[in-house]
Steps between C-alpha positions, in 0.01 A plus 500: 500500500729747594577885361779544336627714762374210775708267284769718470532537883458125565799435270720733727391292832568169336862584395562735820373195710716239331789713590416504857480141493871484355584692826465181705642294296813278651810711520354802400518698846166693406625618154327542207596139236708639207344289207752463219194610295680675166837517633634166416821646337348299122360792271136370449493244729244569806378333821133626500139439757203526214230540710135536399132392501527157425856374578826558673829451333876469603752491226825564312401696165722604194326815299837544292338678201693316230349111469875329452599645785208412714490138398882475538442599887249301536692160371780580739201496764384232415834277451424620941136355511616212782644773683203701543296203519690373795442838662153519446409092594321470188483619099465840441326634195747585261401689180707646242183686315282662805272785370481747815154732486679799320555261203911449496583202476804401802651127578317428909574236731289524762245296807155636516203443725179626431420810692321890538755743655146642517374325775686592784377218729707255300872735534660320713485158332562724194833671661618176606462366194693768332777530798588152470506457122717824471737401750563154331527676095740736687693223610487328180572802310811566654661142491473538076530938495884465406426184276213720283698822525682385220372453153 
């Protein structure tokens, strides 16, 4: 087990590494990857890595605080499902009441794989995992942005 502190540091080399892997990406001339990440232009609507002991998740989440308006995003998304499921060669999970650790309740689609950011022999299957999944929700994500904008 690790100290908090030990933790606390190994969380800072995970994400700072994952960035420096973004640096060689294809067309990105040695610059840090811009992930959409909260600023997809959709109040409450979030591209988001969830990254912990057991598994490693990609997705698309809606925390809008008021219920109606978080289901009514997440219909529009899904009226998109073959969209994103085209993207990603394969179903996604897609699920409208997801219960994230702090206890709020927020509408997820996401791909998983089991996983310990923990263990930092298994990063680099864990970054390309991540890398590849992002780049595809990004994709995704902006082919329906205008479409979901307005509700």
């Amino acid at each position: 087990m690790f100290s908090k502190e030990e933790a606390k540091e190994l969380r800072l080399e995970f994400w700072q590494k994952l960035s420096n892997r973004t640096r060689r990406l294809p067309g990105q001339k040695g610059r840090k990857r811009l992930w959409i990440g909260d600023n997809t232009g959709i109040k409450g609507l979030d591209l988001r890595f969830d990254v912990g002991r057991e598994k490693i998740i990609v997705a698309l989440e809606i925390n809008k605080k008021k219920e109606e308006d978080r289901l009514a995003l997440y219909e529009k998304l899904e009226a998109a499902k073959e969209l994103f499921e085209r993207e990603f060669e394969g179903p996604l999970i897609w699920d409208f009441a997801y219960t994230k650790d702090n206890g709020r309740d927020v509408c997820r689609v996401y791909v998983e794989q089991p996983g310990d950011m923990y263990v930092r022999e298994t990063w680099p299957e864990i970054f390309t995992f991540m890398i590849d999944r992002m780049i595809r929700l990004e994709k995704a994500f902006l082919e329906v942005k205008d479409y979901l904008k307005y509700m």
